[in-house]
N, C-alpha and C positions, 0 to 999 in steps of 0.2 A: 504494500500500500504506500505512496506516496504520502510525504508529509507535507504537501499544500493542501489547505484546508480550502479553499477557494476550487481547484481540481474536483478533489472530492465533491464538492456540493455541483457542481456542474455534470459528472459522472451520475451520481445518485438521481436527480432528475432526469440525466437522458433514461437511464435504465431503466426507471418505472414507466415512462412515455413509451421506450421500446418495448414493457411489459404492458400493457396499456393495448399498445395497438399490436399484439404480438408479432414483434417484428426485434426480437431481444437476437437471433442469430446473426441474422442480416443485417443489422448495425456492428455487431461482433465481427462479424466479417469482411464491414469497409472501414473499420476501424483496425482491423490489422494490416489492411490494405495501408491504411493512408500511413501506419508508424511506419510502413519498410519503406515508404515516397520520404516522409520526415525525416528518415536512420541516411537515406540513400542521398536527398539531396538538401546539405546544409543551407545550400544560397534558397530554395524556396522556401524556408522559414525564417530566414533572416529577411528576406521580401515582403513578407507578411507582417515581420515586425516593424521594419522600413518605416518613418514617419515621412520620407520621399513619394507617397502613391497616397493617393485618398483610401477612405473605408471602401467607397464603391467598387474602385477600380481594384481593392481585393476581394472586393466580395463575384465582383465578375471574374477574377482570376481564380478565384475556390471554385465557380459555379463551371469553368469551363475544363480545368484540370480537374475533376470529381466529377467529371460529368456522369450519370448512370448512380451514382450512390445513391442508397436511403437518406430519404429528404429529414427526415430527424437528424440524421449526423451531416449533412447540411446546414437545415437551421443551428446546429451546437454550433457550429464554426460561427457561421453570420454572427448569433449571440455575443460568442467569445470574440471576434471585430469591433463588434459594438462598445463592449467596456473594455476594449485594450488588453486583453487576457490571454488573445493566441499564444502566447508563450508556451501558456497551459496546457496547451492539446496532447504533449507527451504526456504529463500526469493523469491528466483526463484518459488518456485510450487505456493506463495502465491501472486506475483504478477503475474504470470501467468494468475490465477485463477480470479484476479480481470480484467484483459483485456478481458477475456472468457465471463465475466459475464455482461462486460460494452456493449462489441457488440452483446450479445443478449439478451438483457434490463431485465437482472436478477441481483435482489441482495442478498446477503448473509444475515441472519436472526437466531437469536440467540428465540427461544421461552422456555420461564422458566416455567414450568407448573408442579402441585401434582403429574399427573400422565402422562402413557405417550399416547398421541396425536393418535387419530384415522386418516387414511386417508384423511377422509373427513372435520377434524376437522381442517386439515395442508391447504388442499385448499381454503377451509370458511376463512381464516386467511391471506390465501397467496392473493387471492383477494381482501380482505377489505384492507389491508395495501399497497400491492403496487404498486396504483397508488397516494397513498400519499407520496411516496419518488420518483416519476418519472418513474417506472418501469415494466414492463409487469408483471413480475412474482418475488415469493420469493423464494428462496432457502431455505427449515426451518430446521436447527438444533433443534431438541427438548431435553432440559435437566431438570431433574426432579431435582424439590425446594419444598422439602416439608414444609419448613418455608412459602410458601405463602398461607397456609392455602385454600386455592378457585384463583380461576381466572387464569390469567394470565400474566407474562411481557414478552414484546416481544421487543427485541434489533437489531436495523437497522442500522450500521454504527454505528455512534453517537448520534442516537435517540434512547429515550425509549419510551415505551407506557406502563403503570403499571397500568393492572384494576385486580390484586389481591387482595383479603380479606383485605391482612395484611397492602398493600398500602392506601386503602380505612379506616380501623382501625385509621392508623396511621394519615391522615389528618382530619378524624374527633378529634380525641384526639387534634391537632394543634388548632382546630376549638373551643372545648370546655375549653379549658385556656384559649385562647387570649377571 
């Protein structure tokens, strides 16, 4: 959860509007759209923050680059123009994301693995682990660590679970000094 409290209140409203007009996926998913446009291109949100272009002229520039998006996570931006707040929109997508996830018992999951994860390897995974943090299901990020020689670490909030090589290596070496 992000600690802007301003984010938060602007998420929390979209998500009951997108629970409202059931439309809570399809905001979920131009909202992941638009962070990898945000992650990918730094000059469009420094554009947006620009006090060099009017509100309009970004409101026509959201409306033409979003073209096809859910008009809810449209209106969010216009809004977020309106009181100078675009900043926000990373906070906003990422506590969005975690109200989306809390009411339909999914959490976000970070897996470190040599290579990368078959289908079946993600749901084998996603099943063993999340009913030990409370959860129906996992969301699995999978990012290649080739430093861990074998296995795997898989990151859940603030839990780790490390059963690769190198983790395994390394308490045994603990093991044989002490």
């Amino acid at each position: 959860m992000s600690q802007s409290v301003i984010a938060k209140r602007y998420a929390v409203a979209l998500f009951e509007a997108a629970q409202e007009k059931q439309q809570t996926l399809s905001v979920q998913t131009d909202l992941k759209e638009m962070k990898k446009v945000f992650a990918g291109d730094k000059q469009f949100g420094e554009l947006l923050i620009s006090p060099k272009f009017s509100t309009e002229k970004k409101k026509e520039l959201i409306g033409q680059f979003f073209n096809g998006a859910n008009q809810l996570v449209l209106n969010t931006l216009y809004v977020l123009l309106d009181a100078g707040r675009i900043e926000e929109i990373g906070n906003l997508i990422e506590d969005f994301q975690e109200l989306a996830n809390e009411a339909s018992g999914v959490a976000e999951a970070k897996v470190y693995s040599t290579r990368l994860l078959s289908n079946e390897e993600s749901t084998a995974i996603s099943t063993a682990f999340a009913h030990k943090v409370g959860k129906q299901s996992l969301h699995i990020e999978n990012i290649i660590d080739r430093s861990l020689i074998g296995g795997i670490r898989l990151q859940i909030g603030n839990q780790i679970y490390d059963s690769s090589v190198s983790a395994k290596l390394a308490r045994l070496e603990r093991q044989l000094i002490n």
